[in-house]
C-alpha positions as CSV (number, residue, x, y, z in Angstrom):
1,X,-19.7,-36.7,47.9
2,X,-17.3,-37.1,51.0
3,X,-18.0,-40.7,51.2
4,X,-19.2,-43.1,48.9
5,X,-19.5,-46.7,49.6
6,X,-19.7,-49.3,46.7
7,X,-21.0,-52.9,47.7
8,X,-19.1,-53.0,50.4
9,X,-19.4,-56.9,51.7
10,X,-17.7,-57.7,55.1
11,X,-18.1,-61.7,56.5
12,X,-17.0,-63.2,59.5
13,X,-16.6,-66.8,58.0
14,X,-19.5,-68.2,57.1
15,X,-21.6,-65.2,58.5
16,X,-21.8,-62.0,56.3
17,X,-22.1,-59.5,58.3
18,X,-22.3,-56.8,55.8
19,X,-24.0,-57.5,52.1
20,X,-23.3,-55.6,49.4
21,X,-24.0,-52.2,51.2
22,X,-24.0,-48.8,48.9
23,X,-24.9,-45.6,50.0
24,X,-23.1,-41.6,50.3
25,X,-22.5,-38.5,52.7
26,X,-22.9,-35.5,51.3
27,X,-20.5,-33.0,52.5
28,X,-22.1,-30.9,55.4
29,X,-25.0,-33.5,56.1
30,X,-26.2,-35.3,59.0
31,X,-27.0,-39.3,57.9
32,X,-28.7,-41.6,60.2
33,X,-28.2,-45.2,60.3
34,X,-30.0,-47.7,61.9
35,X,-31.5,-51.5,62.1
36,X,-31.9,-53.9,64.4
37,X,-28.9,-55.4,67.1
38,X,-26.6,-57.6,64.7
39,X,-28.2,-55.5,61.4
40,X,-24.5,-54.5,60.9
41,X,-24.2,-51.1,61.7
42,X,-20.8,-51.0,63.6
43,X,-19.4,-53.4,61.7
44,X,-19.8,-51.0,58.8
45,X,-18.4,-48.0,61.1
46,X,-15.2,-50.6,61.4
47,X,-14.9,-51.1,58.0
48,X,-15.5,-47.4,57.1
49,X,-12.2,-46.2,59.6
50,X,-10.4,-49.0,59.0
51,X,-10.5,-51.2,62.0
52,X,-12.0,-54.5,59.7
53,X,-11.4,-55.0,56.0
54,X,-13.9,-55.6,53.6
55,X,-13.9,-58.3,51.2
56,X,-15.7,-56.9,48.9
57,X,-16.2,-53.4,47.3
58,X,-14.8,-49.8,47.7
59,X,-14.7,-47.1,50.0
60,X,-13.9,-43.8,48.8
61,X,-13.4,-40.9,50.9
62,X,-12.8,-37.3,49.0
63,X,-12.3,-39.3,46.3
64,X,-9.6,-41.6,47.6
65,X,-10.0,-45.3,47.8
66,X,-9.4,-46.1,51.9
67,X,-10.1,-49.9,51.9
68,X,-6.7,-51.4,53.0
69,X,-5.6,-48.5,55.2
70,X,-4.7,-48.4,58.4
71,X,-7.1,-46.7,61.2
72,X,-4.6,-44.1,61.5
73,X,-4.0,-43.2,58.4
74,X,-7.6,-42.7,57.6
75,X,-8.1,-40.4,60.5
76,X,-5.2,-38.2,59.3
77,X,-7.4,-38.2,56.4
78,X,-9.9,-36.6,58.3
79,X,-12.5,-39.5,59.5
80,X,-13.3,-39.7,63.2
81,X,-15.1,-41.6,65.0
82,X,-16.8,-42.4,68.7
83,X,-17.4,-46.0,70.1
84,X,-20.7,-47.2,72.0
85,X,-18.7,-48.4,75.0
86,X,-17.1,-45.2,75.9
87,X,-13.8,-45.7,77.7
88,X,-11.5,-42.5,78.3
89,X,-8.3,-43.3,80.0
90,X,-9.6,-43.1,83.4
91,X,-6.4,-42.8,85.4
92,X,-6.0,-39.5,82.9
93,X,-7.5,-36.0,83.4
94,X,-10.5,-34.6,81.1
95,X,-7.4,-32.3,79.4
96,X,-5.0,-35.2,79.0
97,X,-7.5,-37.8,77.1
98,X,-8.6,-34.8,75.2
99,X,-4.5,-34.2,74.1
100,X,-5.0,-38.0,72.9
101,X,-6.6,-36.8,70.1
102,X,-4.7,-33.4,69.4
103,X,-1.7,-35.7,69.5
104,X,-2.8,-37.4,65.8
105,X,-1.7,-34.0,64.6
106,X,1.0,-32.9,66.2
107,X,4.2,-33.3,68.4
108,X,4.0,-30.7,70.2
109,X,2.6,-30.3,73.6
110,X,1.6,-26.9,74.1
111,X,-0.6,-27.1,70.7
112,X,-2.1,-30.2,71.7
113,X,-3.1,-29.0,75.1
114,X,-4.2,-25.3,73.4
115,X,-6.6,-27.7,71.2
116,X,-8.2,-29.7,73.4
117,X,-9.0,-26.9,75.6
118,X,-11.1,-26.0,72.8
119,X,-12.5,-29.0,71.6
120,X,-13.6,-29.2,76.1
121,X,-14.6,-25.8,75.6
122,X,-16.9,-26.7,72.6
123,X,-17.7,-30.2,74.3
124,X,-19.0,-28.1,77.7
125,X,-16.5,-29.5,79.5
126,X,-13.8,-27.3,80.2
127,X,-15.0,-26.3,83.4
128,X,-14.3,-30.6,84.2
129,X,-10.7,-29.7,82.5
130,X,-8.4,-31.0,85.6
131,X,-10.7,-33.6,87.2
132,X,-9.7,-37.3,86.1
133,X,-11.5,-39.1,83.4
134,X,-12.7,-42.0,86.0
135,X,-14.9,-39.4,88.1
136,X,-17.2,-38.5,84.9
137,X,-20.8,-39.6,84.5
138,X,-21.7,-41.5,81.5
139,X,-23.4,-38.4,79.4
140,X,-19.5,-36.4,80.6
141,X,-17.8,-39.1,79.2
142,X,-19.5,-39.2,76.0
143,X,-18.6,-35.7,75.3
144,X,-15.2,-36.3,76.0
145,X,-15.3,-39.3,73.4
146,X,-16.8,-36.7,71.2
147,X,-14.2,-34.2,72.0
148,X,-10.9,-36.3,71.7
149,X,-12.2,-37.4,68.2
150,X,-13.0,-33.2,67.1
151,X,-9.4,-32.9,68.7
152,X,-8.0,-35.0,65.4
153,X,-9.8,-32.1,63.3
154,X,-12.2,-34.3,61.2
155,X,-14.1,-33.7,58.1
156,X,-16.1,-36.6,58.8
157,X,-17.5,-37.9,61.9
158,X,-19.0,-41.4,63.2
159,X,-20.9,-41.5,66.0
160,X,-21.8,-44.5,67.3
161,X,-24.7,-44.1,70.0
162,X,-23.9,-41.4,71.7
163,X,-27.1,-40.9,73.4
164,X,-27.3,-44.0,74.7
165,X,-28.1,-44.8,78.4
166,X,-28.6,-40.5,78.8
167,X,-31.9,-39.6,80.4
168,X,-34.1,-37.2,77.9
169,X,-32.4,-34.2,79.6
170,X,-29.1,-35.7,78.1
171,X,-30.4,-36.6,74.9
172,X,-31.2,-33.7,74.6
173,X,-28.2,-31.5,75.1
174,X,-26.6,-34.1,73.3
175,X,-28.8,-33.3,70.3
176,X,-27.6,-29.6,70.7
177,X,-24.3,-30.8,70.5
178,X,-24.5,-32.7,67.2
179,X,-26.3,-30.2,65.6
180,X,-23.5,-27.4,66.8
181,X,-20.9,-29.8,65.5
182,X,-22.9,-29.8,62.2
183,X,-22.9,-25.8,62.0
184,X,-19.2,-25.9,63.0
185,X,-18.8,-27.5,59.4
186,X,-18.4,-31.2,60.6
187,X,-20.4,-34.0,58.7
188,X,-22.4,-37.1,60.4
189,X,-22.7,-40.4,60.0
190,X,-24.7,-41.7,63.6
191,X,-26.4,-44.8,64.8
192,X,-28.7,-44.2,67.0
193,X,-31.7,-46.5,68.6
194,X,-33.4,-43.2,70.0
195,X,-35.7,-43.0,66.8
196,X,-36.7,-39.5,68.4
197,X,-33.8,-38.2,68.1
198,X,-32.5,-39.6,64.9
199,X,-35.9,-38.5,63.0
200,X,-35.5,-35.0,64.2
201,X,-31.8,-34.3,63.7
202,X,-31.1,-36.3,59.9
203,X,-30.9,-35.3,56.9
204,X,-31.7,-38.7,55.6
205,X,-31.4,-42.4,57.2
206,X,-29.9,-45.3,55.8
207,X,-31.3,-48.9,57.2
208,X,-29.2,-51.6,57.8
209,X,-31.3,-55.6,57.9
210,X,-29.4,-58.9,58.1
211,X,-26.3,-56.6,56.8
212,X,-28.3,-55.7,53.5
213,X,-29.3,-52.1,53.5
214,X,-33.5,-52.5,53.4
215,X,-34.2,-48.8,52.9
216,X,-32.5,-45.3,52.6
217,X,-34.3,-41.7,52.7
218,X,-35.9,-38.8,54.4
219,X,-36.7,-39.5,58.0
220,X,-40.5,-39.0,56.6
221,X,-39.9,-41.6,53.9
222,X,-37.8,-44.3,56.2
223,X,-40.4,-43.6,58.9
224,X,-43.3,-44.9,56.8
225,X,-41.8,-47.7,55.0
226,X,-43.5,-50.9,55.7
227,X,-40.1,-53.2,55.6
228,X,-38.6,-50.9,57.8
229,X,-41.3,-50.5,60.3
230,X,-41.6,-54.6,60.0
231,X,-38.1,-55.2,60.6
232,X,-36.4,-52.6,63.0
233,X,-39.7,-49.5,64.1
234,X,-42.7,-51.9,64.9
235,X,-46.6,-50.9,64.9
236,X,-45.8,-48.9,68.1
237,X,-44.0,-46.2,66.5
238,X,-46.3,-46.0,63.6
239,X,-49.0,-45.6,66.4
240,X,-47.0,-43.2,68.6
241,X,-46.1,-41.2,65.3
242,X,-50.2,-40.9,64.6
243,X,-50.7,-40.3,68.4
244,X,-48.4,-37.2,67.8
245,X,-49.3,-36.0,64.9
């Protein structure tokens, strides 16, 4: 496993947050996670890289125990992540916020630039290479996200709504994307409210309730589940999913 999580527990005085959640990545899948606003789910990202400490449980990441480190050291160790309120240094050009990330790796300038040229490249976005971060749409901007974290050359990534707020076109494209980063030989860890789009590009999905983790599975099997579709999917989906099918 390249992650495996142990009852991790994470409270915010006399709120916990996150209960006792276990679950894995297999190396080379895509893993969904989702739930309801305030189920927990980027609190766990936060825990996961580093940026909140749990009070409870273990974290292991290849096989290394990563509660207690610091956000940077556990991206040298190869975990990257996006946030859901993207916000590149605007004042920057595409290239430059790109070298951010290259920057994690190493000192030197010309290899930095030479890597986020091709993280842009792989992103779509070289073409945008020299125009400042503040003149990008929303869906632009996401890529970049997506490309300053690829530029720290991670094993393991976190995306953290991505597609949200992208028109269908977007979502789209942005489902191309993922799955490219997948066949590059990244692994994913995403929360997504899009259940169109997380049901067609998982491997399996992990749901987050209250912070306790209510079901994990095929999208199939996660998709069906009465607590789930009680707590987070609603009769809707079930009725759009029979509608479809």
């Amino acid at each position: 496993m390249i992650l495996q999580t142990q009852a991790v527990t994470k409270r915010f005085g006399g709120l916990i947050a996150i209960d006792k959640v276990s679950f894995e990545i297999r190396p080379g899948e895509i893993l969904g996670l989702i739930g309801p606003n305030g189920a927990g789910k980027t609190t766990l990202f936060n825990t996961i890289t580093g940026f909140l400490t749990p009070e409870e449980g273990s974290i292991q990441f290849d096989g290394k125990e990563i509660v207690g480190l610091k956000s940077y050291d556990i991206c040298h160790l190869g975990i990257a992540r996006t946030f859901q309120l993207v916000k590149p240094f605007g004042k920057m050009t595409v290239l430059q916020n790109a070298m951010v990330g290259a920057l994690s790796r190493t000192n030197h300038l010309p290899i930095a630039r030479e890597v986020a040229l091709e993280k842009l490249q792989f992103v779509g976005l070289y073409e945008k290479r020299s125009v400042l971060a503040s003149a990008l749409t929303i869906s632009q901007r996401k890529r970049l996200e997506i490309a300053r974290a690829l530029c720290t050359h991670p094993k393991l990534m976190l995306l953290d709504e991505v597609m949200g707020g992208l028109n269908p076109t977007e979502v789209r494209e942005i489902i191309q994307l993922v799955e490219k980063m997948r066949e590059s030989g990244n692994t994913l860890f995403i929360i997504e409210h899009i259940m169109a789009a997380i049901m067609s590009i998982c491997d399996r999905i992990v749901v987050l309730h209250h912070g306790q983790k209510i079901a994990e599975g095929a999208p199939r099997e996660v998709g069906s589940n009465p607590q789930v579709i009680k707590a987070y999917l609603g009769k809707e989906y079930v009725l759009a999913q029979h509608a479809e099918s």
